[in-house]
C-alpha positions, 0 to 999 in steps of 0.5 A: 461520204463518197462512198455512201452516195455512190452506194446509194446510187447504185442501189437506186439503179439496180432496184430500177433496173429491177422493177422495169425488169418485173414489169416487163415480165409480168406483161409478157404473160399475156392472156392466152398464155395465162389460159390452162385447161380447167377441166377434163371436159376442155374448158379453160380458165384465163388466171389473173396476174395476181393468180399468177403471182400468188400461185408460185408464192403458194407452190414455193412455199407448200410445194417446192421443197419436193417438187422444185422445178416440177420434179417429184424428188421422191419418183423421178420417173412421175414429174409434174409435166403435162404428159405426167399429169394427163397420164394419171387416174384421174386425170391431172392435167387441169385445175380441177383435177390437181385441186382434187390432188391436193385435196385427197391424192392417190397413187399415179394409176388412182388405185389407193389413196396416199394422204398419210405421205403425201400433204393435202388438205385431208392431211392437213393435221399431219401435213401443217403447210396444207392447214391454211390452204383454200380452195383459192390458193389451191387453184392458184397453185395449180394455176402455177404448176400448168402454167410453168411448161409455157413458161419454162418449156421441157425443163419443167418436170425434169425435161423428160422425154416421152416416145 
């Protein structure tokens, strides 16, 4: 019986513990670090905490298994920090342009489409975790993914250096 209570009362502490720690989190994401680039023209978007949450909800689930921590496990050498996203044609670096990624994806350079190897919205018949997908959750996906170089810093995309 002892036993029990003691049990339940370090679960009551670690789930407290857990929850204050949560909190504090999520206040921590104030505005302006919650604020990512929304087109190449330079307008912003401010994402909602619930954007925020469900972005790496949606990233973890459809995206995560090859791109965990913003790496691309299939080219090392193209991750998904902002210097990589910028450097692609079209540019990637904002929400529009990782939206239209995942809704029709090309090489780095733009040059030829990859949908039969790369899961999106066009691939969806081949791809199933891309068969649910709105146009929501694919801006808060790609909030998730801009938003992690401010959260994280360079260990985002691999940590790669770029001289």
């Amino acid at each position: 019986m002892f036993r029990r209570l003691i049990g339940v009362v370090v679960v009551t502490i670690l789930l407290t513990l857990q929850m204050l720690v949560g909190s504090a989190t999520a206040l921590e994401l104030d505005e302006a670090i919650r604020t990512v680039p929304l087109n190449d023209k330079g307008d912003t978007i401010v994402l909602s905490l619930e954007q925020v949450k469900e972005g790496k909800r949606l990233f973890n689930f459809a995206c995560a298994q090859c791109h965990a921590g913003g790496v691309t496990k299939t080219n090392q050498n193209v991750g998904l920090e902002p210097k990589a996203l910028a450097g692609a044609l079209p540019n990637r670096n904002n929400i529009e342009g990782l939206v239209d990624y995942m809704k029709n994806p090309t090489t780095y350079d733009g040059e030829k489409e990859i949908s039969e190897i790369h899961p999106s919205i066009k691939s969806a018949n081949i791809f199933k975790v891309m068969r649910n997908l709105t146009d929501d959750n694919l801006t808060a996906i790609a909030g998730h993914i801009l938003l992690q170089p401010k959260v994280v810093g360079a260990k985002w995309g691999g940590g790669k250096i770029y001289y």
